[in-house]
N, CA, C and O atoms as a DFTB+ gen file, in Angstrom:
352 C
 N C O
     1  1     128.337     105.760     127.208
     2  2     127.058     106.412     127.436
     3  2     126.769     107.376     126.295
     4  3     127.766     107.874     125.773
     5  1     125.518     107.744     125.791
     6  2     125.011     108.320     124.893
     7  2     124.846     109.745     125.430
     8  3     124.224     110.035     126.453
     9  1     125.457     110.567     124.646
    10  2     125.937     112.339     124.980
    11  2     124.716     112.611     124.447
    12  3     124.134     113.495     125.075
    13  1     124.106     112.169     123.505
    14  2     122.852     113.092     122.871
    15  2     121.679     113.018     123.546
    16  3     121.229     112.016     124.101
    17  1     120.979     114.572     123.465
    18  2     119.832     114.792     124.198
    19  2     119.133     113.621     124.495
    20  3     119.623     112.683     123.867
    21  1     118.080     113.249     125.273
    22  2     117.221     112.825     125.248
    23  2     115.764     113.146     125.098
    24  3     114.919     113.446     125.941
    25  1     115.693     112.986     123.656
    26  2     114.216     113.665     123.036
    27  2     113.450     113.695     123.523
    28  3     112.842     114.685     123.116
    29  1     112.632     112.994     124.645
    30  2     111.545     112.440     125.022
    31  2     111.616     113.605     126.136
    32  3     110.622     114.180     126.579
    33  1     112.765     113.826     126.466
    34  2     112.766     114.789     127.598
    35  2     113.315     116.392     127.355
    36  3     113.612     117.084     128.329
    37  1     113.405     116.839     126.149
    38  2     113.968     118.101     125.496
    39  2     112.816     118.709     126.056
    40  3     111.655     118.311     125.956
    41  1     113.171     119.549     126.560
    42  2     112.321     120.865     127.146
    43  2     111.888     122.029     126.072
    44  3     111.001     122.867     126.230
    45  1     112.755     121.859     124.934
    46  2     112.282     122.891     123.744
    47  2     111.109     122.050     122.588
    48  3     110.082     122.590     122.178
    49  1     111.547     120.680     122.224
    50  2     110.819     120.514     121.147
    51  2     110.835     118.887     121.117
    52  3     111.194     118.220     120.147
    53  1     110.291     118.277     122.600
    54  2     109.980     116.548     122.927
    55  2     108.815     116.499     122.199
    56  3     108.057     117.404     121.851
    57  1     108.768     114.925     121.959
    58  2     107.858     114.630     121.489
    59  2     106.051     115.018     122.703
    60  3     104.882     115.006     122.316
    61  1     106.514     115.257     123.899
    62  2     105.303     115.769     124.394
    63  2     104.439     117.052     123.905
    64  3     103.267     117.404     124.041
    65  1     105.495     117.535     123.323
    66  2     104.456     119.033     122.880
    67  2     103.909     118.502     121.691
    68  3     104.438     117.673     120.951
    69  1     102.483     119.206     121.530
    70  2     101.400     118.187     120.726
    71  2     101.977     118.595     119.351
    72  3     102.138     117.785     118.439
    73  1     102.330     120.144     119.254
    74  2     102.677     120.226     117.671
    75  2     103.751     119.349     117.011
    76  3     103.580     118.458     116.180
    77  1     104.539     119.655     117.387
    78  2     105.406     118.312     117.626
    79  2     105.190     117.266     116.893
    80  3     105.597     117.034     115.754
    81  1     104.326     116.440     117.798
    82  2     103.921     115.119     118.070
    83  2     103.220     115.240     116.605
    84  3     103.688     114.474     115.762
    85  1     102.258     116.020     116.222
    86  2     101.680     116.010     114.973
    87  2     102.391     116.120     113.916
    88  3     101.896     115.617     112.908
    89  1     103.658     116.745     113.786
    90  2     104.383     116.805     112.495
    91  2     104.818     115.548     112.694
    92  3     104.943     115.047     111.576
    93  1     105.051     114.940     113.350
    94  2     106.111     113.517     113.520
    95  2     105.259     112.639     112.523
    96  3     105.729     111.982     111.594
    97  1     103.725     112.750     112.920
    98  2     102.521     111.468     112.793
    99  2     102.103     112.028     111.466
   100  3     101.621     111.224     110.669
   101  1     102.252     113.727     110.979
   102  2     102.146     113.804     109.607
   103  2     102.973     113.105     108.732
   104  3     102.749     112.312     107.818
   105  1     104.220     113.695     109.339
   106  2     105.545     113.353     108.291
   107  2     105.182     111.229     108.095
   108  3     104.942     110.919     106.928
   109  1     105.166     110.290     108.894
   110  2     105.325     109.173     109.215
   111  2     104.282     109.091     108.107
   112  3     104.704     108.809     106.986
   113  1     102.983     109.298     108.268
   114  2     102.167     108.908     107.209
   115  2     102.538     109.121     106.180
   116  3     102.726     108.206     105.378
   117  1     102.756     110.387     105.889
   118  2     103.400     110.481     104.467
   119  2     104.106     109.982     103.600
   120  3     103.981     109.828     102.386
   121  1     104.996     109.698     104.457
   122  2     106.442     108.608     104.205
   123  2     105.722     107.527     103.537
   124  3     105.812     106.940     102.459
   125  1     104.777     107.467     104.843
   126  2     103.978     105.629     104.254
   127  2     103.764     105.327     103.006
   128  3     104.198     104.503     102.202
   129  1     102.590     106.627     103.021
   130  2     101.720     106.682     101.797
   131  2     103.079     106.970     100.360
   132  3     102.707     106.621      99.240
   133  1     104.263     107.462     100.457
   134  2     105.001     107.870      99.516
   135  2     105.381     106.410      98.825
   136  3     105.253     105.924      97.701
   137  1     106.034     105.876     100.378
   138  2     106.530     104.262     100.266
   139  2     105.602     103.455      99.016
   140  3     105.885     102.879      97.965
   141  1     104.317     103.774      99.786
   142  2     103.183     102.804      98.867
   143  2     103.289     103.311      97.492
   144  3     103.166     102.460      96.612
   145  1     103.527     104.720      97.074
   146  2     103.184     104.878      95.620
   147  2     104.945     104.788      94.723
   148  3     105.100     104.779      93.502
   149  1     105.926     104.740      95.657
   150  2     106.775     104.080      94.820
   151  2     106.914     103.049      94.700
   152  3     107.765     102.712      93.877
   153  1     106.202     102.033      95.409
   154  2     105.871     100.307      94.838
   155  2     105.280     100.179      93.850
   156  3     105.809      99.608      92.897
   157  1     103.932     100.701      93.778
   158  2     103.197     100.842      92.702
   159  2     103.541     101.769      91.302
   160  3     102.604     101.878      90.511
   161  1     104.682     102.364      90.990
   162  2     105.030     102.582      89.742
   163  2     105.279     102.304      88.969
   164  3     106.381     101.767      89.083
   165  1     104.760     102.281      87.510
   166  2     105.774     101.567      86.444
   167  2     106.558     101.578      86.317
   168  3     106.794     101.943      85.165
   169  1     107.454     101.355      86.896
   170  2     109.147     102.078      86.507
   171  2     109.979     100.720      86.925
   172  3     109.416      99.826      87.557
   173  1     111.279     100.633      86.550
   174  2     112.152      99.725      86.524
   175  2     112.760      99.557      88.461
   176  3     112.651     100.404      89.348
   177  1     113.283      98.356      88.528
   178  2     113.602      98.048      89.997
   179  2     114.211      99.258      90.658
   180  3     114.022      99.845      91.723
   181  1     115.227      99.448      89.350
   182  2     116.811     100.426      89.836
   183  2     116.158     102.192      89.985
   184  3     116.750     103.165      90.453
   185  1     115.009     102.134      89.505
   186  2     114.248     103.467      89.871
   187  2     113.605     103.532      90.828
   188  3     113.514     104.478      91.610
   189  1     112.981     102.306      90.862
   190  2     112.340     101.962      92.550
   191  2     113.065     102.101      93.598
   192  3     112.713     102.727      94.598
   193  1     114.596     101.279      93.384
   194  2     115.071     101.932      94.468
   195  2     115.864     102.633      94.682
   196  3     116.461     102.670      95.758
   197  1     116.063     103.309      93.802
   198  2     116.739     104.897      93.782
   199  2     115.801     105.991      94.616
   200  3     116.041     107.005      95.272
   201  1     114.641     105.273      94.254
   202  2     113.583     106.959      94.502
   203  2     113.111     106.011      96.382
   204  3     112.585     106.824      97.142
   205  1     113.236     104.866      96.880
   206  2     113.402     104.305      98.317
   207  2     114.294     105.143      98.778
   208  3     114.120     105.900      99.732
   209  1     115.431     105.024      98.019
   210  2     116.569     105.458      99.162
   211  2     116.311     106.784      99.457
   212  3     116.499     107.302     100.558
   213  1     115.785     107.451      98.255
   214  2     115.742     108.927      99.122
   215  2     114.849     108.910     100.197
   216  3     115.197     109.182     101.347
   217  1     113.742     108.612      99.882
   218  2     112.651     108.630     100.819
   219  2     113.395     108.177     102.294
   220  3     113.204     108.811     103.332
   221  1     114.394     106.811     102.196
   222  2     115.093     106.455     103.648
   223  2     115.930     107.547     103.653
   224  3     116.440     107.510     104.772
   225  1     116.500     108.771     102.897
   226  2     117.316     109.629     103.150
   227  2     115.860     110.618     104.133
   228  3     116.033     110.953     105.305
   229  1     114.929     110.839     103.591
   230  2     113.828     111.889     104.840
   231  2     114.074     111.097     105.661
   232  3     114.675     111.765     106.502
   233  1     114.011     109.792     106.125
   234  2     113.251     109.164     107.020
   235  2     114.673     109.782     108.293
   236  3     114.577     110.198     109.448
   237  1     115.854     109.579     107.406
   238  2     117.111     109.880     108.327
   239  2     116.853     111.141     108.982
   240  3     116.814     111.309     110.201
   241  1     116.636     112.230     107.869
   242  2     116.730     113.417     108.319
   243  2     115.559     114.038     109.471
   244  3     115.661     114.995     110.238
   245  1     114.572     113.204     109.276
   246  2     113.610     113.508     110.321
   247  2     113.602     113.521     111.785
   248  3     112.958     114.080     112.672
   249  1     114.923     112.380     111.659
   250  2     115.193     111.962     113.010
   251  2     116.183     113.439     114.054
   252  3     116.337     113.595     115.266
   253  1     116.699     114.340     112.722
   254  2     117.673     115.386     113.160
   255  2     116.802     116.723     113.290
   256  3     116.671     117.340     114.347
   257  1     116.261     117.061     112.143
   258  2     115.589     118.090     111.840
   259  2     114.034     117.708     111.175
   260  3     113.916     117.295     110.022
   261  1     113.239     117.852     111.813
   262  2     111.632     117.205     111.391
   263  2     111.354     118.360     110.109
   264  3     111.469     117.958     108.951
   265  1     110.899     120.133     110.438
   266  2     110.723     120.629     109.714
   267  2     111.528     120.453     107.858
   268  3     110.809     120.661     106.881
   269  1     113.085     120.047     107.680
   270  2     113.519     119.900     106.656
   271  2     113.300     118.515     106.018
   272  3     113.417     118.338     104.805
   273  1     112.886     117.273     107.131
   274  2     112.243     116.312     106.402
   275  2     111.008     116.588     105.472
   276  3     110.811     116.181     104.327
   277  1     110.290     117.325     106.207
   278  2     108.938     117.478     105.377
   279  2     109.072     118.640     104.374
   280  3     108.551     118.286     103.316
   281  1     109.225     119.025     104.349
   282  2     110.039     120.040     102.949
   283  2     110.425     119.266     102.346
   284  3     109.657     118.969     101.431
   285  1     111.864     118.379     102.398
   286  2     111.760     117.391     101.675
   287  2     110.657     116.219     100.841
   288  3     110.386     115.963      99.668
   289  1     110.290     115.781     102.005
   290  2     109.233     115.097     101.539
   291  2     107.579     116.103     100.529
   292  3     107.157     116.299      99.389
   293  1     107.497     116.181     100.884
   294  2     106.412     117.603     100.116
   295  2     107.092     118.230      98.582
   296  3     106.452     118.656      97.620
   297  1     108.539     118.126      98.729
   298  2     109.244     118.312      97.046
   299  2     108.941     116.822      96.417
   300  3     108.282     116.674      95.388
   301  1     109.493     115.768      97.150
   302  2     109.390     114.647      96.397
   303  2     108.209     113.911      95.917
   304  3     108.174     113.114      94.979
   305  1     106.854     114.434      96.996
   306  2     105.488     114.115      96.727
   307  2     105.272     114.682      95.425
   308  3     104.965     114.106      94.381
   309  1     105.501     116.019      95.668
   310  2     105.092     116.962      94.649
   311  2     105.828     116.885      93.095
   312  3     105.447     117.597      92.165
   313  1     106.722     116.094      93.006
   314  2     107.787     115.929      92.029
   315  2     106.926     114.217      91.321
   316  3     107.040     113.663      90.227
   317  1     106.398     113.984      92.131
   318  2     105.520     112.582      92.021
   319  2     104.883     112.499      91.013
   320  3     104.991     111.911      89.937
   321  1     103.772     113.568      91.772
   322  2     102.249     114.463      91.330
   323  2     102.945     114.617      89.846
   324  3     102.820     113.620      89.134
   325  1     103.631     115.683      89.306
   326  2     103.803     115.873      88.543
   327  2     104.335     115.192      87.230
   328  3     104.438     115.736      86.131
   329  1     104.636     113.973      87.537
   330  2     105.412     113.125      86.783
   331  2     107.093     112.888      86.494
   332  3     107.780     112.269      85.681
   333  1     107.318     113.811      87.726
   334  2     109.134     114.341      87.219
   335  2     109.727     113.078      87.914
   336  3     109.017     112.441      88.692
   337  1     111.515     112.549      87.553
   338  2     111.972     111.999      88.953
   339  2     112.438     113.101      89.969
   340  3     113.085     114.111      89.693
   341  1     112.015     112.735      91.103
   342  2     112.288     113.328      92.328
   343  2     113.935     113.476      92.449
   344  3     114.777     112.650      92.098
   345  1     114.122     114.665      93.000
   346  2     115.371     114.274      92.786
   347  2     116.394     114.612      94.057
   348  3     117.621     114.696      94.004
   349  1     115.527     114.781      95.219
   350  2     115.860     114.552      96.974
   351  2     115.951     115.772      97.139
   352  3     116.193     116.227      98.257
């Protein structure tokens, strides 16, 4: 049997409370939209999926801690924007 909470039913921070629910559906888009613009880069495969895996490294961490996914994610957007490699 599975010892860990059951999110859906956490009384501090389930997906029922709306704020919540909105960082989840921010963060998810984001991800998306990140996904989409590291397909579309000029850059070589092995950069493509170097700069995937991190992005599947937020996707992990979101599942533990939402607020440090998007921090994350928001450095790596922003590391994008700028032209740098991201560097998780």
């Amino acid at each position: 049997m599975d010892d860990r909470p059951d999110v859906e039913t956490s009384a501090d921070e389930g997906p029922d409370d709306p704020e919540v629910a909105a960082l989840y559906a921010l963060v998810a888009e984001r991800l998306k939209q990140a996904h989409t613009r590291v397909h579309a880069l000029h850059a070589s495969e092995e950069a493509k999926t170097a700069l995937t895996r991190q992005l599947l490294i937020v996707t992990e961490t979101a599942k533990r801690d939402l607020p440090e996914a998007a921090r994350r994610l928001s450095r790596f957007v922003q590391d994008l924007d700028e032209g740098l490699p991201p560097l998780g």
